[in-house]
N, C-alpha and C positions, 0 to 999 in steps of 0.2 A: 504494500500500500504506500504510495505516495502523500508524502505530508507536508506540512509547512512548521516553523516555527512556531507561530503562534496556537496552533493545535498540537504541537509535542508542548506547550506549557499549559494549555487546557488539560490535557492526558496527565501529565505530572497534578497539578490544583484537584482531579479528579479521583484519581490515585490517595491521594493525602487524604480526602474526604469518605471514601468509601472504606480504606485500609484501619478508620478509628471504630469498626463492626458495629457500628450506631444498629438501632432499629430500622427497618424500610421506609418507614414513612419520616424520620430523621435524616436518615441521609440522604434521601430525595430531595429534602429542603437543602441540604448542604450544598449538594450537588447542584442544583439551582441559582444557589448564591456565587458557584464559583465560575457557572456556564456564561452569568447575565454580563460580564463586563467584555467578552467574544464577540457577539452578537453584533451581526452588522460591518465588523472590521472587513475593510478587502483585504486583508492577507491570512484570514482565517483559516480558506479553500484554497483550491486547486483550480483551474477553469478546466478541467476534466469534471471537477465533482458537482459542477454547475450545471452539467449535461441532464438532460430530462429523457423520458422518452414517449413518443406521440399516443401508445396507446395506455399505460398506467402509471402511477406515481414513480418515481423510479428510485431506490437505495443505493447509497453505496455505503459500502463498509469503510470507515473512516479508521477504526481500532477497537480491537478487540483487545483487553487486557488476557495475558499468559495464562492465566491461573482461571481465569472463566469470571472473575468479579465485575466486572462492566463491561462495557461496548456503547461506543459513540457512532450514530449510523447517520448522514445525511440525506435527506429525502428532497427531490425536488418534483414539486406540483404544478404541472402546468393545469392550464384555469378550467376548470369542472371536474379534474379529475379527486376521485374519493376513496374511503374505502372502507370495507364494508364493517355493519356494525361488529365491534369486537371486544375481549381486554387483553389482558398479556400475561407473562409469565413471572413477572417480577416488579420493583418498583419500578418508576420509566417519569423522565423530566425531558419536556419539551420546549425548544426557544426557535423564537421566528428570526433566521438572519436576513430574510430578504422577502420583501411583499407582507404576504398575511394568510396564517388560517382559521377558518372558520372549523367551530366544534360543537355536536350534539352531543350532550352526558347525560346515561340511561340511570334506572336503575329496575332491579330484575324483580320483578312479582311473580313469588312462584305459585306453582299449580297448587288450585285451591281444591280442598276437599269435596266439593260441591260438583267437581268434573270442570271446572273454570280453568281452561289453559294456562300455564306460564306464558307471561308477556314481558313488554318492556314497556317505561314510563319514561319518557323527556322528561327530563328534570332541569337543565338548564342549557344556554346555545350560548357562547362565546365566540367573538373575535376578537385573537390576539393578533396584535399586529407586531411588525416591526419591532425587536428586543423586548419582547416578552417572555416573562419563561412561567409554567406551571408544572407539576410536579404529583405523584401520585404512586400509591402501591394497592394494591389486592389484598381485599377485595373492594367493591366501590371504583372500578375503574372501567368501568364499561363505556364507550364513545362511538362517536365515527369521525372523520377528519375530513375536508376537501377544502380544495383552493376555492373560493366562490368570486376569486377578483378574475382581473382580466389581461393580469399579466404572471408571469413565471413565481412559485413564491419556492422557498427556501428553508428549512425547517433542520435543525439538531436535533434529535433524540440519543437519549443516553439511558442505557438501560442496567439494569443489574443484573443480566446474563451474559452468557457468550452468545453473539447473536451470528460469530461466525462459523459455530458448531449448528445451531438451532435453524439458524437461516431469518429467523423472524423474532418478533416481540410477540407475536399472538399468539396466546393462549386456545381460544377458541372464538370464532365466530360465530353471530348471534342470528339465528335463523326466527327467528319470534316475532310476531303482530308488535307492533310498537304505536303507540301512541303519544299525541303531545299531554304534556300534563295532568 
């Protein structure tokens, strides 16, 4: 993988944060604190890692830490693409370096004794834009992601697996009636 400096000192600030075995949803905030002051620099990426592709969001592997404790993945969204509802497999802090994404956060109502299906509930719709970061672990992290602007937008996720053994952050995806509110 090809890097830059200022992402081998993201990786190091990352490193420091994750290696103090906090709680998931503690280090998630750490992790966030140390992601926010990256965001947006042009010498963060690569203009490889800026590359999209026309028919889904498109990953690249940024770093994976040795030992499987995190992975930094860059996502590039060109404009309507999304993806499906889901959550993941660990805690996971996300910041916008470039453009904006838009976010629906479920939560799961399960199958009621009555024969009443398991669903999902919109619970809240954010846009973050531009050096934002939000942060989150399992369970309670149920989403769906997509660019809703109209130009290329740019996203870090960091997660608390190997996402280059796993291939992904998703745990499972949510095949369930969903509803607003």
């Amino acid at each position: 993988m090809r890097t830059t400096e200022r992402l081998s000192a993201l990786v190091a600030d990352v490193r420091e944060a994750v290696g103090r075995g906090l709680p998931p949803d503690v280090t998630a905030y750490l992790v966030g604190e140390k992601l926010a002051p990256h965001l947006g620099a042009a010498d963060l990426l690569t203009a490889e890692q800026y590359e999209g592709d026309a028919e889904r969001y498109r990953q690249h592997l940024l770093h994976s830490e040795d030992d499987g404790s995190f992975s930094i993945v860059g996502l590039v969204w060109l404009p309507g693409q999304e993806t499906p509802i889901h959550d993941h497999v660990s805690w996971c802090v996300t910041g916008v370096h470039q453009g904006e994404e838009h976010e629906r956060r479920y939560r799961l109502v399960p199958a009621g004794g009555d024969g009443e299906p398991a669903r999902l509930v919109a619970t809240e719709d954010v846009v973050n834009p531009q050096g934002s970061v939000c942060g989150f672990a399992p369970p309670g992290d149920i989403h769906r992601v997509w660019n809703g602007c109209r130009q290329k937008a740019v996203s870090l996720h960091l997660y608390g697996a190997d996402i280059a053994r796993l291939g992904s952050s998703v745990r499972r995806v949510y095949d369930l009636p969903a509803s607003d509110r």
